[in-house]
C-alpha positions, 0 to 999 in steps of 0.5 A, a space after each residue: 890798418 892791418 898791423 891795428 886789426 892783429 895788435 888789437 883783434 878783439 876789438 871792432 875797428 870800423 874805418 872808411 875809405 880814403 887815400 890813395 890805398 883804397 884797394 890795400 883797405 879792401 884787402 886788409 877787411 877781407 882778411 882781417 875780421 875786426 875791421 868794417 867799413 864805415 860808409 856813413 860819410 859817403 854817397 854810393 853813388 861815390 863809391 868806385 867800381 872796384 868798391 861797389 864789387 866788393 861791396 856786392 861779394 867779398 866784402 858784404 858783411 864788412 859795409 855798414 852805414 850809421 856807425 856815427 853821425 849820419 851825414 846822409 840818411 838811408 832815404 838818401 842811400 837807398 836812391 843811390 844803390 840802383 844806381 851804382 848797382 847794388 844788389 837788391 839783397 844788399 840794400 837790408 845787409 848794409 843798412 842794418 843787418 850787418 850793424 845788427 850782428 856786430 853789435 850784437 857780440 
């Protein structure tokens, strides 16, 4: 994903989280600044501890949900972020600011 984001920088690349390298992802988005996580497909209440802190700090305006066909709403979302502790703050940030910006350029 990384050796993606240098050949192709201008260029948006959203992904999600899978496999067995969930932390090299997170690594990857933190230091390149075309690659954005998709959470479309994914429950927060899912999300591992490592990803939730993420979420909240380093990586909190790489995480958008809607890049594609919803398969859960942001109703359905929102129920989850108090759970897994989200910050309240981030609740606007991943459901719509942070798609806001991108797309904006």
């Amino acid at each position: 994903m990384a050796r993606l984001a240098v050949d192709n920088s201008d260029i948006l690349i959203p992904f999600r989280l899978i496999g067995p390298a969930k932390r090299t992802q997170c690594a990857a988005a933190q230091h390149k600044p075309n690659l954005h996580f998709n959470m479309s497909a994914w429950l927060p209440k899912c999300f591992l501890a490592f990803f939730t802190h993420y979420a909240n700090t380093i990586l909190k305006h790489k995480i958008q949900f809607g890049f594609n066909l919803l398969a859960f709403t942001p109703d359905r979302w929102r129920k989850d972020f108090e759970m897994i502790g989200i910050r309240d703050e981030m609740e606007p940030t991943t459901l719509k600011d942070n798609a806001r910006r991108i797309f904006k350029n």
